[in-house]
Structure formats: structure tokens, C-alpha cells
N, C-alpha and C positions, 0 to 999 in steps of 0.2 A: 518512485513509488511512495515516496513519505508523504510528500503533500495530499495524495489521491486517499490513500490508508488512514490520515487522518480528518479527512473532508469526509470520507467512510462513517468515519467514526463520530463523525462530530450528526453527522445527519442519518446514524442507523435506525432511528425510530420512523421517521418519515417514511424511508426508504423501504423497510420492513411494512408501515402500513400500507405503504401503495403495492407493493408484490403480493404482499398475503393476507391482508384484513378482508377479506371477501368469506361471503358463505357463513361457514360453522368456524372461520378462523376469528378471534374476537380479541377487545383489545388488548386481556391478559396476554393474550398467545404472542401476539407482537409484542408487547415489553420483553416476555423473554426469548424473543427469538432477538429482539433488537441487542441484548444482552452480550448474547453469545458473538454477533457479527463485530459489536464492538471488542472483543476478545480478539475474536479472527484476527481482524484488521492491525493490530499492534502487531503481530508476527507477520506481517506480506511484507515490508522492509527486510527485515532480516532473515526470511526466504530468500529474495531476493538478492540480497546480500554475498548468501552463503552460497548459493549459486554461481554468484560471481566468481570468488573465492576458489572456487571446485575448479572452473575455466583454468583455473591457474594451474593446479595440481595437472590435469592433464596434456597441454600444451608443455610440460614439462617431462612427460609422457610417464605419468604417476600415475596408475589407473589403479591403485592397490591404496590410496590412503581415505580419500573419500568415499566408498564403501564402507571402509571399519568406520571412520567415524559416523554413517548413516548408522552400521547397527547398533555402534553404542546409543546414538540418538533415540533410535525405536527401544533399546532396553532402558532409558531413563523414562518415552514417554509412557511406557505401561506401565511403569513401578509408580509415578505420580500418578494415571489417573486411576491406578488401583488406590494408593491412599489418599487422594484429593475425593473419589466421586463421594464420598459419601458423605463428605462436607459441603461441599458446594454444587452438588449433584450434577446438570447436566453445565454448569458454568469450569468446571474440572475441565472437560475435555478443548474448549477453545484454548482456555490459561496453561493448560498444558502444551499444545500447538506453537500457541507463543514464544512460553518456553523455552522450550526445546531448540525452535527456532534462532533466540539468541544464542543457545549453549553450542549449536553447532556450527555457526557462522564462528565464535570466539574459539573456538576446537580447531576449525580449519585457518584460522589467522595464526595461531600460537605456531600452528605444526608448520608452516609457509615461512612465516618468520626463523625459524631454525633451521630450515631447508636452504632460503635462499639468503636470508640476512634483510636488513630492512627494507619496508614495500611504501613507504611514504606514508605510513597510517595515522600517523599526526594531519598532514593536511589536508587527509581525508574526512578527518575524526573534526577538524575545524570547521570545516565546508557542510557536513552533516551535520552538527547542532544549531550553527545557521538556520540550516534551510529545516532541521524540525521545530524551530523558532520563530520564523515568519509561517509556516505551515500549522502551527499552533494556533498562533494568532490571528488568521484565514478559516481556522477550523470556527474560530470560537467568534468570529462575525456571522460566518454560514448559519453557527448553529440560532443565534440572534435573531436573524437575518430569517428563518427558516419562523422562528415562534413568531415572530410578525405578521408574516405571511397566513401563518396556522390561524392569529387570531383574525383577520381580515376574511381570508377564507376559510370557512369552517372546512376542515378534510375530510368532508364523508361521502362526497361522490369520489371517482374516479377522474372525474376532469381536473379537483381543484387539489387533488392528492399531485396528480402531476404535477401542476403547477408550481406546488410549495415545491417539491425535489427540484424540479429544473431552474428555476430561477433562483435556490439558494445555494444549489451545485453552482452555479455560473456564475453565483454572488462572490462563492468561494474561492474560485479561481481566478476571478477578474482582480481580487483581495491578494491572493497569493503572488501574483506576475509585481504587482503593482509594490507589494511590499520588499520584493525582489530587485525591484530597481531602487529602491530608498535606501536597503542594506546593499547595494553593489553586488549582489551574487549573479556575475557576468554569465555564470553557466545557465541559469535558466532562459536568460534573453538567447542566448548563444541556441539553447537545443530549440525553442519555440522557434528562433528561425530556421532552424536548418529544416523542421515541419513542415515549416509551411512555405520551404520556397525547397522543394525536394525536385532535383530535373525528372521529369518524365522520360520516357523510354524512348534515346533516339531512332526514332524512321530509317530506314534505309533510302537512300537517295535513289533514284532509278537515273542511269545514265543516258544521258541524252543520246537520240538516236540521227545520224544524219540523214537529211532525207536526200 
């Protein structure tokens, strides 16, 4: 999710205009709807994350620890975006989201750690600033990559809005694989093939019948 979350982030303006710059929606309205999504998108890793994490607690057959830390979650994110909205108005509520997102992934880590004793979170923690480090710097050619586009093609139809998203999406991640093999992060080679060469659903043979 990191690299996707920040190729999100790096192209939420694009992306925000070609969903909803139509009509009565105008270019204000997308800055700050592009705002908010780039908010979103820092917490979909660490969603994801703590999700993972959860997996853990219940295979363990802990169905009672993840819960409490969900509601302490939901009472930290009301109490911020009660004192955040009135500062940053509706940008409070993604910032909050985020969050929250880290504070309960690192909640479900602490508590797993003193449950079971070490989970290998070092070369976890190694492998993940890698890959938000070549995912960074994928983000920030897309985003490049993406204003080039913008000025070659103006974005105000619908065909050339596509075009700027899709081919600096694809810029993104043809950037991302590539710098993944320059840094040696054998997992990302390792999961795009397992993708893309996934077996299909064996056929049942039909037994030959003698005539």
C-alpha cells in the first residue's frame, strides 16, 4: 500500500480534477478536495498495517484486545477533530484519520510485543523505510512527470485529464519497480511475479471412456 498511497498522494490534484471538476464543481473545489485525499492517503499504509497486526491478536484467539484499542482510537479521533476542526476546518478530519491510524497500529504493536515477545519489527521497520523511499521518489517523478503532461496537454476536457492521470500513474510505477531493483528490494520483484504468473483454476480431467 505505501507506494500506491503515495503515487495517491503525489497525483491527488489530477486525480481530483478528473473525478470532479465537472459542472458547478470548479477549480477551488478540487484544491481542496485534492487536500483532504492527500491527507487520506498517509493513513491507508498504517490501516493497513494495523489490520495486519489485529490478524495477529486473533489467530491467537484474542478477540477482546482489538476492540478496546478500536475504541480508544474512535475517543482520541473525536477529542482531536473536536479541537483540530476549528483550525483547519474540514483538513482536521483526514489529519485526524491518519492519525489515529498510526497511534493504533503502534497500540496494537506495543500490546503484541508484551504478549508474545519479539515479532521481528526491525526488519520490518528496515524493508518499510526502503520501500517509502524508493516510493517517494516514484511519487515525486509521477508528480514531475504528471506537470508535463499538464503543460503539453491542457486538462480541461475529459480525454486529456485522463490522459495526464494514466500515463503519470503508469510513469509512477514503471519508476517504482525499476527503482526497486537498483535498491535490491527482492520482495517487490518476488510479489509482481507471483501476480502475474498466478495458476489458474485446474479443470477437472474427464476420464477417458473405453469404447
Amino acid at each position: 500500500t505505501i507506494p500506491i498511497s503515495i503515487l495517491l498522494f503525489a497525483l491527488a490534484l489530477p486525480v481530483c480534477r478528473l473525478i470532479y471538476e465537472h459542472g458547478r464543481f470548479t477549480a477551488d473545489d478540487t484544491k481542496a478536495t485534492a487536500q483532504a485525499l492527500m491527507l487520506y492517503a498517509l493513513g491507508v499504509p498504517l490501516a493497513a498495517a494495523a489490520r495486519s497486526v489485529a490478524a495477529c491478536f486473533y489467530s491467537l484467539k484474542d478477540t477482546k484486545t482489538p476492540p478496546i484499542v478500536g475504541m480508544i482510537i474512535v475517543g482520541l479521533n473525536t477529542a482531536m477533530n473536536l479541537g483540530l476542526m476549528w483550525v483547519l476546518r474540514f483538513r482536521s478530519f483526514p489529519l485526524t484519520t491518519s492519525t489515529c491510524a498510526l497511534v493504533n497500529f503502534l497500540l496494537l504493536v506495543f500490546i503484541l510485543r508484551r504478549k508474545i515477545g519479539a515479532i521481528g519489527f526491525q526488519d520490518t521497520l528496515w524493508l518499510t523505510l526502503r520501500v517509502t523511499l524508493i516510493s517517494a521518489l516514484s511519487g515525486l517523478l509521477a508528480f514531475s512527470f504528471s506537470g508535463l503532461i499538464g503543460k503539453i496537454l491542457i486538462p480541461k476536457t475529459i480525454i486529456n485529464k485522463t490522459i495526464q492521470v494514466f500515463l503519470a500513474g503508469s510513469f509512477g510505477l514503471v519508476a517504482f519497480y525499476l527503482l526497486s531493483l537498483i535498491f535490491r528490494i527482492k520482495q517487490v520483484k518476488n510479489a509482481l511475479g507471483e501476480f502475474l504468473h498466478r495458476p489458474g483454476k485446474v479443470q477437472p480431467t474427464q476420464p477417458e471412456i473405453p469404447k
